[in-house]
Backbone as CSV, one residue per row, in Angstrom:
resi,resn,N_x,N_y,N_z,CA_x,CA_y,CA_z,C_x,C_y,C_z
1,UNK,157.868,-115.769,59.952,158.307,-116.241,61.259,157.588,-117.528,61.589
2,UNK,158.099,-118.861,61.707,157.610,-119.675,62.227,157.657,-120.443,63.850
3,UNK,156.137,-120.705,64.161,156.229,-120.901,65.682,156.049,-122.335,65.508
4,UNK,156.406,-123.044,66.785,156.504,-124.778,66.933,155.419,-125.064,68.195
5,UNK,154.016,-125.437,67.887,153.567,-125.955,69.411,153.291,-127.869,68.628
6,UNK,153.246,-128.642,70.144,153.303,-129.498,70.065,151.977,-130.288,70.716
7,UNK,151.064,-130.991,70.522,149.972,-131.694,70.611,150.024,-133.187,71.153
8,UNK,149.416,-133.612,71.764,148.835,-134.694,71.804,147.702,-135.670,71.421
9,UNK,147.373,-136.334,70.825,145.798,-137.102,70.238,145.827,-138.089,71.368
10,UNK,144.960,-138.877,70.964,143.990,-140.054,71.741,144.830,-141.265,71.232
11,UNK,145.472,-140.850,70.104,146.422,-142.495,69.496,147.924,-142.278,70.016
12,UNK,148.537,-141.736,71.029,149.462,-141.516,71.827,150.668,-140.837,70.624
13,UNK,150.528,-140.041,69.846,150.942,-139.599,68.422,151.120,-137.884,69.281
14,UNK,152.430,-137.346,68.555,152.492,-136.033,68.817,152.557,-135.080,67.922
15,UNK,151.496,-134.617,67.687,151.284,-133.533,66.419,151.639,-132.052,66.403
16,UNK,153.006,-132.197,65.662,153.285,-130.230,65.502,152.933,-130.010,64.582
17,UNK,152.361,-128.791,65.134,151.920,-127.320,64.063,152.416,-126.441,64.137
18,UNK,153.137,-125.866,62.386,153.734,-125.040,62.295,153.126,-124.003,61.633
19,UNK,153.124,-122.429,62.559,151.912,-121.587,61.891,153.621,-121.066,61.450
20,UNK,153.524,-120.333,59.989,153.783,-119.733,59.162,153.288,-118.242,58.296
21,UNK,153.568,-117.633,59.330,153.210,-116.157,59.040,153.445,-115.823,58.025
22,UNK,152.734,-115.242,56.653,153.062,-114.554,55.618,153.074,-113.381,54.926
23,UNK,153.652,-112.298,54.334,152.489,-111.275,54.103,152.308,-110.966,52.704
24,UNK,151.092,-110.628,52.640,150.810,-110.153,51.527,151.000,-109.336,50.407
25,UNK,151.971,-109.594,49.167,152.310,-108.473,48.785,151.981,-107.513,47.990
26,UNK,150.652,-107.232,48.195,149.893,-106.232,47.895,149.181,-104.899,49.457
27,UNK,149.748,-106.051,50.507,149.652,-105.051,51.395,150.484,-105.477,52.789
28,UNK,150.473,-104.883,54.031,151.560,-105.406,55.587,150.562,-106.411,56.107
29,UNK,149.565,-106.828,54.892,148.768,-107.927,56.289,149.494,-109.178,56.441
30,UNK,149.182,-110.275,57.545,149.635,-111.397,57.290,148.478,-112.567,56.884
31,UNK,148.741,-113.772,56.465,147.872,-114.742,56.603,148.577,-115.581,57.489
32,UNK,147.909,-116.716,57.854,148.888,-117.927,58.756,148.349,-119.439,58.197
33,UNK,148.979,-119.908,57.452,148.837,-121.493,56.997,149.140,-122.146,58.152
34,UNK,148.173,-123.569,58.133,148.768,-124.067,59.115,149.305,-125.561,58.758
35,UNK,150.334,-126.222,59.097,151.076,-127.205,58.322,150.717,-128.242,59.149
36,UNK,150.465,-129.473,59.268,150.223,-130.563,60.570,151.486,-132.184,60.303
37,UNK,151.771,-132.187,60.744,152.581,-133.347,61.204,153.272,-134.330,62.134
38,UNK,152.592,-135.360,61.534,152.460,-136.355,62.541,153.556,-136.950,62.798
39,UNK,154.021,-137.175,64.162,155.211,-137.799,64.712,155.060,-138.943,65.512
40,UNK,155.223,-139.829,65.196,155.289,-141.384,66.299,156.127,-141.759,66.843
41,UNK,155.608,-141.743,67.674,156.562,-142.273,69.271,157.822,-143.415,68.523
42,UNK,156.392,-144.437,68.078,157.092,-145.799,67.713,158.369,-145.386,66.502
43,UNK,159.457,-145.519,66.347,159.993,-145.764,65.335,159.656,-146.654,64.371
44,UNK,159.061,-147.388,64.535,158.659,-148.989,63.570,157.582,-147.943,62.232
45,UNK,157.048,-147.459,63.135,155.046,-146.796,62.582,155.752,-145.385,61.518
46,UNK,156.878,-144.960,62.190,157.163,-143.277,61.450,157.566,-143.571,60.308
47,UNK,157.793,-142.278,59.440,158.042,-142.373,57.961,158.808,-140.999,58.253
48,UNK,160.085,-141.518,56.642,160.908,-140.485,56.748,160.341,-139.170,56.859
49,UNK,160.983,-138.013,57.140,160.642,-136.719,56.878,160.480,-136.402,54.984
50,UNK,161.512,-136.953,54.693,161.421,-136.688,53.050,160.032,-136.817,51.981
51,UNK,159.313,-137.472,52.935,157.900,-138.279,52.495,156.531,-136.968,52.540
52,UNK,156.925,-136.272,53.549,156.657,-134.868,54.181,156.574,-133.567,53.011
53,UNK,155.471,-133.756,52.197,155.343,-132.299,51.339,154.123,-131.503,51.282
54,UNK,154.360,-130.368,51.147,153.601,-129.684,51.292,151.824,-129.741,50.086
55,UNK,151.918,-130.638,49.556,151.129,-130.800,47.898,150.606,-132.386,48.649
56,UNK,150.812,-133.003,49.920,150.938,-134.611,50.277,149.629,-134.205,50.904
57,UNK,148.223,-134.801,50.765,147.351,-134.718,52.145,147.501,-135.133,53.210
58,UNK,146.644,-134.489,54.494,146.895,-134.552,55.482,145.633,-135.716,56.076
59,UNK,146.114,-136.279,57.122,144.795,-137.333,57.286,143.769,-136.479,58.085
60,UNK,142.772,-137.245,58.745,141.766,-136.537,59.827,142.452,-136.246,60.982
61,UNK,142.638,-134.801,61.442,143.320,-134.506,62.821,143.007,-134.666,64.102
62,UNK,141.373,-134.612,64.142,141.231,-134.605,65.750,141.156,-133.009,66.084
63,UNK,141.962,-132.869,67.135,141.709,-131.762,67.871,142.319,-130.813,67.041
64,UNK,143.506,-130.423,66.486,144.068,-129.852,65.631,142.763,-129.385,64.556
65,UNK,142.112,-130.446,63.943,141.293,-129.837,63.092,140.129,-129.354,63.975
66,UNK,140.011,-129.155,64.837,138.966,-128.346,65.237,139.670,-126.717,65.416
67,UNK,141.446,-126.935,66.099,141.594,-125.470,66.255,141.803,-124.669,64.870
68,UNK,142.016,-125.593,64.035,142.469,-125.265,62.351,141.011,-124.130,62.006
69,UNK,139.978,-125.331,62.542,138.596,-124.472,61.883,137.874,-123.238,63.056
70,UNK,138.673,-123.294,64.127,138.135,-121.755,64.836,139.026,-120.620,64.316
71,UNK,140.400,-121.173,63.757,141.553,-119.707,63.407,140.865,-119.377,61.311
72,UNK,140.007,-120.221,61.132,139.134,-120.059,60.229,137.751,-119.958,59.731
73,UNK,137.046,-118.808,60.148,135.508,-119.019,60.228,134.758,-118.907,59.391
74,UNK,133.390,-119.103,59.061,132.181,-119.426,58.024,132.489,-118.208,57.500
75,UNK,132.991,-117.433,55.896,132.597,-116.939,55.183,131.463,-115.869,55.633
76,UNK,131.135,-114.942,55.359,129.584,-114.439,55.859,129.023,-113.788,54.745
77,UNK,127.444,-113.622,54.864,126.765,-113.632,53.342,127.243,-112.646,52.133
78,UNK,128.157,-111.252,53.063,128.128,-110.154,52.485,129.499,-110.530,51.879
79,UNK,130.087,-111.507,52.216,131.710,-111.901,50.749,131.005,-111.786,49.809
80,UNK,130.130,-112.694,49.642,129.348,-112.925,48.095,128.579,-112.266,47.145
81,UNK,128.360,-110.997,47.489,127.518,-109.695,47.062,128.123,-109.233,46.268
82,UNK,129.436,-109.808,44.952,130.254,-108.760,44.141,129.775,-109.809,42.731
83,UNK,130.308,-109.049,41.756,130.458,-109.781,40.621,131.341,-110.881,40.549
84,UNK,131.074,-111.788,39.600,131.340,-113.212,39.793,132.990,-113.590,39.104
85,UNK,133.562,-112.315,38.543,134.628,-112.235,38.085,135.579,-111.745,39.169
86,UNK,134.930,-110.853,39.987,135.588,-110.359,41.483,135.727,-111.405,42.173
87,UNK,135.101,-112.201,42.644,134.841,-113.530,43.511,135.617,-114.330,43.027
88,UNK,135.817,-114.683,41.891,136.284,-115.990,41.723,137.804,-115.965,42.133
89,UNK,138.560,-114.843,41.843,140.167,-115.014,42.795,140.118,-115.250,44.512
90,UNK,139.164,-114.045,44.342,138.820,-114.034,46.136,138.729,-115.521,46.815
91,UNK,138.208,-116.323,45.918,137.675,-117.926,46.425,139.166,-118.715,46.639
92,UNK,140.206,-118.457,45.674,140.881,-119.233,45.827,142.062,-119.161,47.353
93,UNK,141.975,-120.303,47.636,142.552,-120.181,49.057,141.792,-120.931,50.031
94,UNK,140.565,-120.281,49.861,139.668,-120.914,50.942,139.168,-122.298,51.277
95,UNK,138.428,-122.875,52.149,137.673,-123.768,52.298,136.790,-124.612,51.998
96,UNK,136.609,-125.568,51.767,135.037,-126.322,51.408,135.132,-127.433,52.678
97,UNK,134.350,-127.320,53.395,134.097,-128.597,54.489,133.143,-128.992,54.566
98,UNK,132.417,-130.237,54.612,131.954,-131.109,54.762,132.241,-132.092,55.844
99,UNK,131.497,-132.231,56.982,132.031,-133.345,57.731,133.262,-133.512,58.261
100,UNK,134.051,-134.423,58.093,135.493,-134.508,58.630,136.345,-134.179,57.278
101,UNK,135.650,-133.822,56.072,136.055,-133.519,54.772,136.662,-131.869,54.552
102,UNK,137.993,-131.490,54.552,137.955,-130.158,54.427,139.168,-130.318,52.611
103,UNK,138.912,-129.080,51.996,139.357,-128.768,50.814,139.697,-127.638,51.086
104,UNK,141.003,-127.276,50.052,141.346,-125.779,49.887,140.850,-125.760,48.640
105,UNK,140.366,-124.467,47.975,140.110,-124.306,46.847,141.176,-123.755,45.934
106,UNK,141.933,-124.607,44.801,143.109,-124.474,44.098,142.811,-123.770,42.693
107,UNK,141.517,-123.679,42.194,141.144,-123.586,40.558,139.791,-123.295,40.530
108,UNK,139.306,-122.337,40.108,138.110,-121.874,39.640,137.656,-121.071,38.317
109,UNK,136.053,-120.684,37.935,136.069,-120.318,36.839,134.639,-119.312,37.264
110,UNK,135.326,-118.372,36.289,133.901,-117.217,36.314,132.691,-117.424,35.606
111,UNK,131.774,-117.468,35.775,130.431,-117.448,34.570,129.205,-116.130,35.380
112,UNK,129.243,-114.913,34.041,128.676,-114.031,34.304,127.219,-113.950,33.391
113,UNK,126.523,-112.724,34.185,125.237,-112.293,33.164,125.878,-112.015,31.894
114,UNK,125.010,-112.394,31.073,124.786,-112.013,29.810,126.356,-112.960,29.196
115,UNK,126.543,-113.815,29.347,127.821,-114.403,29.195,127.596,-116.003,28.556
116,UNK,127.842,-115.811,27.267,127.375,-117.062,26.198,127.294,-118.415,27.081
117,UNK,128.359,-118.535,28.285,129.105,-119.820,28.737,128.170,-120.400,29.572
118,UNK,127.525,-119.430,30.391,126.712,-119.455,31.566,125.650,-119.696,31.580
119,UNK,125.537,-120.899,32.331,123.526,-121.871,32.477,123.160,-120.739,32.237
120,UNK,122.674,-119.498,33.251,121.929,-118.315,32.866,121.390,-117.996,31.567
121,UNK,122.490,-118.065,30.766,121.891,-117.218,29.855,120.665,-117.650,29.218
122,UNK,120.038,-118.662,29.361,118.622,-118.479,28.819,117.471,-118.289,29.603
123,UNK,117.884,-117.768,30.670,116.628,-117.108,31.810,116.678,-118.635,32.655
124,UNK,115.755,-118.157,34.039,116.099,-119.319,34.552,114.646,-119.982,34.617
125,UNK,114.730,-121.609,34.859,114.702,-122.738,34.304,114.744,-123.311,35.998
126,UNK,113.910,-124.671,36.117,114.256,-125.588,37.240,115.339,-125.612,37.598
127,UNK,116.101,-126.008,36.477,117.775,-126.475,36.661,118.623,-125.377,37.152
128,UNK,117.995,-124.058,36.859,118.881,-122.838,36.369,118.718,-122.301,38.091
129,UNK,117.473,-121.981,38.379,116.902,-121.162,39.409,118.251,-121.145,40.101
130,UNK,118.552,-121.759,40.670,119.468,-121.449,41.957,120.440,-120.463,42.037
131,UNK,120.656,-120.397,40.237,122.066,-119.630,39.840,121.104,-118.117,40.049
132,UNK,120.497,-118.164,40.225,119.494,-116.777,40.374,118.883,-115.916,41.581
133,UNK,119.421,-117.154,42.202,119.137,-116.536,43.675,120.283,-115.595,44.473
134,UNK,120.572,-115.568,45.677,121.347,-114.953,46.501,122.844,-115.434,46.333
135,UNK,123.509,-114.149,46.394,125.009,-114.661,46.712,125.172,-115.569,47.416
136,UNK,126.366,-117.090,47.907,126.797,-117.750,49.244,125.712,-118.729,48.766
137,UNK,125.208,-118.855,47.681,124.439,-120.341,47.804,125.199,-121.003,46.739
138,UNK,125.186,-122.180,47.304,125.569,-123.437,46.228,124.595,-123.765,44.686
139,UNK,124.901,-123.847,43.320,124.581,-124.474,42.658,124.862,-125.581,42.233
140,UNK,124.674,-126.811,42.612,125.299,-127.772,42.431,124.529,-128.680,40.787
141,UNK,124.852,-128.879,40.032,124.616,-129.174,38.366,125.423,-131.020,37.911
142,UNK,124.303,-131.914,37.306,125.043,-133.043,36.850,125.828,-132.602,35.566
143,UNK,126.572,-133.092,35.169,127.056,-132.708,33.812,127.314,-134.300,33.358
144,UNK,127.008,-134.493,31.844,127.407,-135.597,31.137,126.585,-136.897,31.778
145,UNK,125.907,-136.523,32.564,125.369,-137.790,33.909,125.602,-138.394,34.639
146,UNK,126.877,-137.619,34.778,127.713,-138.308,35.353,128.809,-137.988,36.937
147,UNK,128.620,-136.153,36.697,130.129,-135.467,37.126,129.219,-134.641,38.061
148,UNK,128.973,-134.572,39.726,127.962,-133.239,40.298,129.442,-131.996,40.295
149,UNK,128.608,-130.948,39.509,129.395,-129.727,39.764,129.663,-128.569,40.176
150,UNK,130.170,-128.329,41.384,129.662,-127.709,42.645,130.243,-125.827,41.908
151,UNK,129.140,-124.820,42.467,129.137,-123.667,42.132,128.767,-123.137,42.851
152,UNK,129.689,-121.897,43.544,129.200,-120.851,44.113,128.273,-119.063,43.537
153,UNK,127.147,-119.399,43.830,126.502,-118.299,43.444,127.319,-116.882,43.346
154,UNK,127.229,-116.056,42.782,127.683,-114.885,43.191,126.728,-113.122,43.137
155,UNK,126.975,-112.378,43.227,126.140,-111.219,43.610,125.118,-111.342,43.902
156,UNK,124.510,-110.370,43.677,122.956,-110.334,44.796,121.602,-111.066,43.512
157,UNK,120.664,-111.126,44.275,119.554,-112.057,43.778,118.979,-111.762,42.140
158,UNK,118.746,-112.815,41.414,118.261,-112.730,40.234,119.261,-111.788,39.247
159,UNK,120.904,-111.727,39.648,121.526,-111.321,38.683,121.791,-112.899,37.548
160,UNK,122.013,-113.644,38.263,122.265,-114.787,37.542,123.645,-115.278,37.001
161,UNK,124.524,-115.124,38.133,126.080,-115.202,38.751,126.553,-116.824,39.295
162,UNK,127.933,-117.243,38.970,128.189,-118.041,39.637,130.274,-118.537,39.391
163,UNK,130.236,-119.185,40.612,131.948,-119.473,39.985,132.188,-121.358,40.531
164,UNK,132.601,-121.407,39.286,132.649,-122.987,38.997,134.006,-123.246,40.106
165,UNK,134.127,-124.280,40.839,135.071,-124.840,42.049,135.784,-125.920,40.654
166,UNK,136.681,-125.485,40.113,137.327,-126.820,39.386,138.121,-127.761,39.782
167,UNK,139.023,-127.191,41.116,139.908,-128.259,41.508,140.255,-127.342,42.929
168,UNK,140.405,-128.318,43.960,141.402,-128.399,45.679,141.926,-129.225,45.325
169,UNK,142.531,-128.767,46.537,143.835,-129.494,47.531,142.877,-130.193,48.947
170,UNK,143.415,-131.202,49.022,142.867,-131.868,50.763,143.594,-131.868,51.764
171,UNK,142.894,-131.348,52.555,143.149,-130.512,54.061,143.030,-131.566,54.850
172,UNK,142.106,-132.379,55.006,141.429,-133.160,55.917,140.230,-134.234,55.624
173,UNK,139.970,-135.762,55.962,139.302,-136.411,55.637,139.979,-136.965,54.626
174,UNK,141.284,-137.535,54.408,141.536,-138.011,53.184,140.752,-139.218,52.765
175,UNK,140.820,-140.009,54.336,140.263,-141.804,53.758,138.710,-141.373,53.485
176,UNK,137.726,-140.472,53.604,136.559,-140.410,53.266,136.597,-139.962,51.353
177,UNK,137.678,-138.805,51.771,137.922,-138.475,49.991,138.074,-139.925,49.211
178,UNK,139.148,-140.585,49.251,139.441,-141.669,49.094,138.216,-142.465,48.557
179,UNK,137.569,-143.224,49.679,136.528,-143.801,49.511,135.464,-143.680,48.273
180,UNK,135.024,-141.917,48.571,134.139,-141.122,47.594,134.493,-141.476,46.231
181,UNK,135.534,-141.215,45.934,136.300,-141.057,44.883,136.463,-142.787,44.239
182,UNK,136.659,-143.639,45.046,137.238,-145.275,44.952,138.579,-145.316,44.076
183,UNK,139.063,-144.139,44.644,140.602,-144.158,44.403,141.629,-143.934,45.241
184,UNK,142.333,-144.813,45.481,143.781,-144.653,46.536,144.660,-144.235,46.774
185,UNK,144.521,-142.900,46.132,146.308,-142.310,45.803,146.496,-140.750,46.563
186,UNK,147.240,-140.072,46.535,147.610,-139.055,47.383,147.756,-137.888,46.251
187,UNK,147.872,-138.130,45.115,148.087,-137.465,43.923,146.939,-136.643,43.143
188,UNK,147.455,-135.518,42.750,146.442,-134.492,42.575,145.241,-134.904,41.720
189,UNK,145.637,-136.011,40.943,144.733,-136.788,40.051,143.321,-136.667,41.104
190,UNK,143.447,-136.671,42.184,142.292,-137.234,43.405,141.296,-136.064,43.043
191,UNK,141.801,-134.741,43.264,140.806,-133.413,43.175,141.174,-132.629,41.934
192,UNK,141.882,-132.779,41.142,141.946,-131.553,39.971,141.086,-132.157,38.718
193,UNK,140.178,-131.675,39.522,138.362,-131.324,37.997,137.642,-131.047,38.979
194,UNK,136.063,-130.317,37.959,135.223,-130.183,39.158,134.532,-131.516,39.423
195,UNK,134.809,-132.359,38.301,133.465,-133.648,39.025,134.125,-134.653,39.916
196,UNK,135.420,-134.279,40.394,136.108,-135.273,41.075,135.833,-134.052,42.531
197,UNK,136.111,-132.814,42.335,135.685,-131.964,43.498,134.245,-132.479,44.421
198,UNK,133.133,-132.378,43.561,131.799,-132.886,43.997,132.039,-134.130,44.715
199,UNK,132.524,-135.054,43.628,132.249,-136.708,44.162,132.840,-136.769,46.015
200,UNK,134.225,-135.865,45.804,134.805,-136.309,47.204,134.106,-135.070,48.211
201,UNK,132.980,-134.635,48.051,132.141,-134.090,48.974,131.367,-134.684,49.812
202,UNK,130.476,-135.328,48.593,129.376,-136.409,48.523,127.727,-136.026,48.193
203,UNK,128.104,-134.627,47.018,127.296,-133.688,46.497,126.566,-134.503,45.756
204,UNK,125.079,-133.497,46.087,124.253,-134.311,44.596,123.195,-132.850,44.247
205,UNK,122.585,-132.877,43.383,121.582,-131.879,42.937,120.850,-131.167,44.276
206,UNK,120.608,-132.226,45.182,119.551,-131.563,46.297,120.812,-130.623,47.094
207,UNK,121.896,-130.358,46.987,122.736,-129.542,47.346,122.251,-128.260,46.917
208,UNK,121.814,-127.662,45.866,121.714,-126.605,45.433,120.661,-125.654,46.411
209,UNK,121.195,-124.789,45.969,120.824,-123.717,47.078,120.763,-123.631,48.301
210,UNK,121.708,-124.541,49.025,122.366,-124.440,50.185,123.233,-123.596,50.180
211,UNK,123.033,-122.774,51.877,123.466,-121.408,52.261,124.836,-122.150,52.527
212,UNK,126.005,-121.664,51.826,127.741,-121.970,52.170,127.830,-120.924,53.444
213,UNK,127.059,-120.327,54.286,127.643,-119.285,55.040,126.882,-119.467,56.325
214,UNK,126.046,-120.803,56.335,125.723,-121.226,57.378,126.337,-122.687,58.029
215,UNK,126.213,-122.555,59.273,127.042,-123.747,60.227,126.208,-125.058,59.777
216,UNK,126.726,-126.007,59.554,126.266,-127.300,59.432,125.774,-127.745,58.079
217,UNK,126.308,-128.973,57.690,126.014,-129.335,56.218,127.661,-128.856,55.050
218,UNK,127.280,-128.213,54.139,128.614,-127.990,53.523,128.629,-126.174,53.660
219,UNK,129.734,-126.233,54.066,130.493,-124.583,54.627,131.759,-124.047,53.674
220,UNK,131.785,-122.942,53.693,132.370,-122.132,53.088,133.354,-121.518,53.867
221,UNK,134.946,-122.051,54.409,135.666,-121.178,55.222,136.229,-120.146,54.365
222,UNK,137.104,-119.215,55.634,138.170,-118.168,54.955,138.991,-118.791,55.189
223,UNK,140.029,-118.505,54.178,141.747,-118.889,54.320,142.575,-117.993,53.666
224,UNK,144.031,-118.503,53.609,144.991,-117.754,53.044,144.977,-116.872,51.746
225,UNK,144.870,-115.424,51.534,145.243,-114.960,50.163,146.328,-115.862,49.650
226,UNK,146.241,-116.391,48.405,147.540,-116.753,47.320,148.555,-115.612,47.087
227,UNK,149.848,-115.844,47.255,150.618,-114.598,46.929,150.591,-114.578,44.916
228,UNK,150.322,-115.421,44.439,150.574,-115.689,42.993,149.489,-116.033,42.437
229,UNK,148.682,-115.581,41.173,147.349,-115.965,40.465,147.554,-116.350,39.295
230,UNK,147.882,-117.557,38.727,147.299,-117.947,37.548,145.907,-117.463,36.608
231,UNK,146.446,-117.130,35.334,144.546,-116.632,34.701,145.055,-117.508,33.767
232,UNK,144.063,-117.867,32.625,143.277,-118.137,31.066,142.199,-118.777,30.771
233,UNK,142.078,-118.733,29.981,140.577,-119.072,29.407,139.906,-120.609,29.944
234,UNK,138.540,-120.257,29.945,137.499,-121.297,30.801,137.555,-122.723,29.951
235,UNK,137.489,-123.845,30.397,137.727,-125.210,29.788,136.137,-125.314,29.141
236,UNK,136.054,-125.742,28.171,135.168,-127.513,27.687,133.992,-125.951,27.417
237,UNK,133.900,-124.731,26.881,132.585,-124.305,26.261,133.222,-123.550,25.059
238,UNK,133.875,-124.683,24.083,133.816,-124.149,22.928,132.558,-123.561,21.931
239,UNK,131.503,-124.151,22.817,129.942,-123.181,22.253,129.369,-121.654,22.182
240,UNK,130.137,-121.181,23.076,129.828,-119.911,23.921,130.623,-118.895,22.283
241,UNK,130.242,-117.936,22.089,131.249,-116.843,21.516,132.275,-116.196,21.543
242,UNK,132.971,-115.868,20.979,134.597,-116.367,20.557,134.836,-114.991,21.447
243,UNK,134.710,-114.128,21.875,135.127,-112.994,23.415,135.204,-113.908,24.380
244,UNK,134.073,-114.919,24.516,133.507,-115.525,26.153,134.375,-116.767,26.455
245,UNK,134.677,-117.089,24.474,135.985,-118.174,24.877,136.823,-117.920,25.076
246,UNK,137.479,-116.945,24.450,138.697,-116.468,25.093,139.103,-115.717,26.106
247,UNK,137.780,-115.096,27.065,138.186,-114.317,28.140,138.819,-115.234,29.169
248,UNK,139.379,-114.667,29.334,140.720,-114.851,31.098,140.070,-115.198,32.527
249,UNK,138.851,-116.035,32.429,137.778,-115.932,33.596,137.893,-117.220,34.600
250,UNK,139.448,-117.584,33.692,139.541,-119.308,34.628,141.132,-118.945,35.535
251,UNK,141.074,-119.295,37.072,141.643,-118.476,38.283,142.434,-119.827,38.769
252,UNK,143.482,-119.905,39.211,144.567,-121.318,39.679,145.150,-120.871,40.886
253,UNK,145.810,-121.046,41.644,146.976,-120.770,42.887,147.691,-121.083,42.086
254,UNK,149.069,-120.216,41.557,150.682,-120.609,40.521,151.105,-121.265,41.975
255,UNK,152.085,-122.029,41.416,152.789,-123.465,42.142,152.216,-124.428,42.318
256,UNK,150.562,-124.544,42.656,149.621,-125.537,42.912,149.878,-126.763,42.297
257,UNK,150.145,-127.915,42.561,150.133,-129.200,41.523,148.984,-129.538,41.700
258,UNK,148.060,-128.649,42.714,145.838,-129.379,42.612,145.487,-128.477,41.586
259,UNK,146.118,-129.003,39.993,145.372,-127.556,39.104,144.919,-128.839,38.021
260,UNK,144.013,-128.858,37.348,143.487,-129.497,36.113,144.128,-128.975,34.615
261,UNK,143.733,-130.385,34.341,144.064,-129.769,32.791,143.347,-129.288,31.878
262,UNK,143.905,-128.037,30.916,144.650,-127.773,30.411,145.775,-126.998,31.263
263,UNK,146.414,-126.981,31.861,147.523,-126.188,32.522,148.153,-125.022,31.571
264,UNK,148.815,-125.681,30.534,149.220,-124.847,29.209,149.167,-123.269,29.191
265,UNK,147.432,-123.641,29.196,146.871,-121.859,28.755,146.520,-121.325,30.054
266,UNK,147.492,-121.446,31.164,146.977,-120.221,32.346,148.912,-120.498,32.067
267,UNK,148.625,-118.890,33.030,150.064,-117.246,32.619,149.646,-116.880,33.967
268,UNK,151.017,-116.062,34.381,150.589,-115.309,35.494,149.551,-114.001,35.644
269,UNK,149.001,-113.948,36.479,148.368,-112.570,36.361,148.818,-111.130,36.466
């Protein structure tokens, strides 16, 4: 069922939002996406409707994005208390905000104890510690020297859990994404990897072990269950042992065009 309210901003622009009730078909709940679009007075300034897709980012809203983020609140510590193979579907859907910066999370990857793939496995280490601490904290990791790669801890302390953020969608803050990134385009190219995820944060190492389930700094919302899950195997650790390469531990939204490549080897779930 979709409802129509209509807004006003500060740039004399009238913004409808269309909530879109859905339900879940694994159970009668609903979720509610919320869609934003901008309408100008001016005819000169508007752009067709056709231009209008759902995969297109949205710019910075204003007031809208503030009611966007009360009908969506901080995560709380006890999401994060499961195994890191449980979590990682659970993640997809949700939030990453930063600032006027918000992300949906489109693509993720599991890395468990005792699991060839996973920093962990050689006990933890400066670099490592964080992955060792409490569920709801960030590990954030350089890779290549190049790429920060943002990770959510998972289960409880000193299991040594985490799920790799590989690719969003942008919600909000595009021209800051933009900037981050020093690329201009609207196209999924912008967020599908994790080191393009980080960059348009504005993550660096001293991120790590920041609480995602506290107000201020980088946050962890709830959002929509996916009605559809993409699985297959985790990218770029052909090192790990031939079970750990081939397990099914890498998680997509099916339809998503914010998915990275290899696309190929994810199937429905």
């Amino acid at each position: 069922m979709k409802t129509t309210h209509h807004h006003k901003n500060n740039s004399n622009n009238n913004i409808t939002v269309q909530k879109i009730a859905r339900k879940n078909k694994a159970s009668s709940s609903k979720t509610t996406i919320v869609r934003v679009k901008n309408k100008h007075k001016s005819s000169k300034d508007s752009k067709p409707n056709s231009e209008f897709q759902e995969n297109i980012p949205i710019p910075q809203i204003n007031t809208t994005l503030i009611a966007f983020l009360n009908k969506n609140p901080i995560l709380t510590k006890d999401f994060y208390q499961i195994d890191a193979l449980d979590l990682a579907p659970r993640l997809l859907g949700k939030f990453l905000r930063r600032d006027d910066v918000v992300l949906q999370i489109t693509e993720v990857e599991a890395y468990r104890p005792n699991d060839s793939a996973c920093h962990g496995r050689f006990g933890k280490t400066v670099r490592t510690a964080p992955v060792f601490g409490p569920g709801g904290h960030a590990y954030v990791y350089l890779c290549y020297g190049l790429h920060m790669m943002l990770n959510v801890v998972a289960d409880k302390e000193e299991v040594g859990a985490a799920v790799l953020i590989r690719s969003c969608a942008p919600i909000s803050g595009l021209g800051t994404i933009q900037q981050r990134r020093g690329l201009k385009t609207e196209k999924p190219i912008l967020l599908a990897g994790p080191g393009k995820v980080g960059q348009a944060l504005g993550l660096s190492t001293e991120w790590s072990s920041h609480a995602l389930y506290t107000a201020g700094g980088l946050e962890l919302l709830d959002g929509p269950e996916p009605e559809n899950i993409l699985v297959g195997p985790r990218v770029g650790i052909e090192y790990a042992l031939p079970e750990h390469v081939n397990a099914l531990w890498r998680f997509a939204i099916a339809g998503s065009s914010w998915i990275s490549a290899p696309k190929k080897t994810l199937r429905p779930l």
